[in-house]
N, C-alpha and C positions, 0 to 999 in steps of 0.2 A: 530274619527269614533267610532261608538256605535258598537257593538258585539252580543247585542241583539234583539233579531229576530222583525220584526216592528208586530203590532198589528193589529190584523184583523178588519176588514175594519165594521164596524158599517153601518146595512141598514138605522138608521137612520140621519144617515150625509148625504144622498141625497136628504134628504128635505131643508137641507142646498141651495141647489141649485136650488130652485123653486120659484118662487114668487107667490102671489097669483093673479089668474085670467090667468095664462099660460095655462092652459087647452082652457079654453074661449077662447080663441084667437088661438089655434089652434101651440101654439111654446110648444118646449120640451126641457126637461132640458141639458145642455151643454154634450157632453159625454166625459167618466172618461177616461185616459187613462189606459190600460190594462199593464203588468208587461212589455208583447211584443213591446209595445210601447217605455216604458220607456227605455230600451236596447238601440234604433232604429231600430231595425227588423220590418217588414209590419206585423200586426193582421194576416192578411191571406193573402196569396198569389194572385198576380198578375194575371187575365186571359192570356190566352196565347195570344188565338185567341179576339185580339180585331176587335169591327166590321170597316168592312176600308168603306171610304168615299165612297158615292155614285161619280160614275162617270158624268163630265158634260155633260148637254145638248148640241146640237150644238148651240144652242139661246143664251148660257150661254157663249160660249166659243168665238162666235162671239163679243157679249158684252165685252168680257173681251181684245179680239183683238183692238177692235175700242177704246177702253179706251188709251190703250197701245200706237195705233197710234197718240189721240190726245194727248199723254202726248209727243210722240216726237213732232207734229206742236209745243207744248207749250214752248217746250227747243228751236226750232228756232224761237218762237217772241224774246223771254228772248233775247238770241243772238242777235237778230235783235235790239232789243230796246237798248242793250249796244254800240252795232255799233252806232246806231241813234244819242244816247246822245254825241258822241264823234263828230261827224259832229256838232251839233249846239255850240254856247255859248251867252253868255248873254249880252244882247244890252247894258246895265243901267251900271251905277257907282256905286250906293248905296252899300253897306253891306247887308241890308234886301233882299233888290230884289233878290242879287246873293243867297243869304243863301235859299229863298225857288224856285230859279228856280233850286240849285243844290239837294233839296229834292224832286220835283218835277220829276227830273230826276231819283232819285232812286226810285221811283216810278213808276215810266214807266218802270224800270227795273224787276222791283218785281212784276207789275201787271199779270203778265202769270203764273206765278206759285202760285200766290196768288188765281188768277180765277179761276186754276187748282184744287186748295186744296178744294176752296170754291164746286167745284162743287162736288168732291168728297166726301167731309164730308155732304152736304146737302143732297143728295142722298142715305142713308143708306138704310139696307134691307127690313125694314120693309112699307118704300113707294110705294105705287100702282106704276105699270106702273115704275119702277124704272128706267132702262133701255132708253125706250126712251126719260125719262125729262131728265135725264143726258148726252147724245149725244145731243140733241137739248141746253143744255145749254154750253156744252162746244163746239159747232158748234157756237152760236152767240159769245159767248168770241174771238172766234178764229179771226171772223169778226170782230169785237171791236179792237179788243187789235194789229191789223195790224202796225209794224213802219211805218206808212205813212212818218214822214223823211225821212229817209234812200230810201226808195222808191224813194221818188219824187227826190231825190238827185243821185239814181242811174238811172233812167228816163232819168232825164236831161244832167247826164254824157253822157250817150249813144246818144243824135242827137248831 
């Protein structure tokens, strides 16, 4: 370690940091840290009062309820479709056959939270109308994606 005091800071070593045509385009040079910085202490202190979140709408809060609901229907197909897969098995001898009716199966397993994710990710905030494409999409999934085995298999248990 040196002992001697560091050397003030040259204004022109900030040209250092500039390229040409940075103005032009509207970007500014990287900024230097301060002595405050370097410690880790904050430049300046922290607002106290930060502004707190707007409260929800009730349109907002409804939305968010019904999401909520379809994400439990989506955990009872999942269920549903794990039961289902356990009722059937595979007709064939082959190795092929067996090997994609038992991917097939984990697929029927995964498709409700896979239609779940899809709807959810497709629907971000910045889509019109966001709200009701996403209830209407995960109302037909919910349609779609029914264990009709397991149904028809608890149907015919019951006569």
């Amino acid at each position: 370690m040196s002992t001697r005091d560091p050397e003030p800071v040259d204004e022109t070593d900030d040209e250092a940091l500039h390229w040409a045509g940075d103005e032009a385009r509207g970007q500014s040079a990287p900024r230097l840290r301060d002595d405050a910085d370097a410690v880790g202490a904050p430049a300046e202190p922290a607002p106290d009062d930060e502004p707190a979140e707007a409260p929800r709408t009730p349109r907002e809060t409804a939305f968010l309820v019904g999401t909520g609901a379809f994400g439990v229907v989506y955990l009872a197909l999942s269920i549903g479709w794990i039961f289902s897969a356990q009722l059937l098995s595979y007709p064939g001898l082959d190795t092929l056959g067996e090997i994609m009716w038992q991917f097939g199966e984990f697929l029927a397993m995964i498709a409700a939270a896979l239609w779940f994710a899809a709807a959810i990710t497709l629907t971000p905030d910045t889509v019109s109308r966001r709200a009701a494409k996403r209830m209407i999409a995960l109302l037909v999934g919910a349609l779609v994606l029914i264990p009709w085995p397991g149904l028809l298999y608890w149907i015919g248990s019951t006569q």
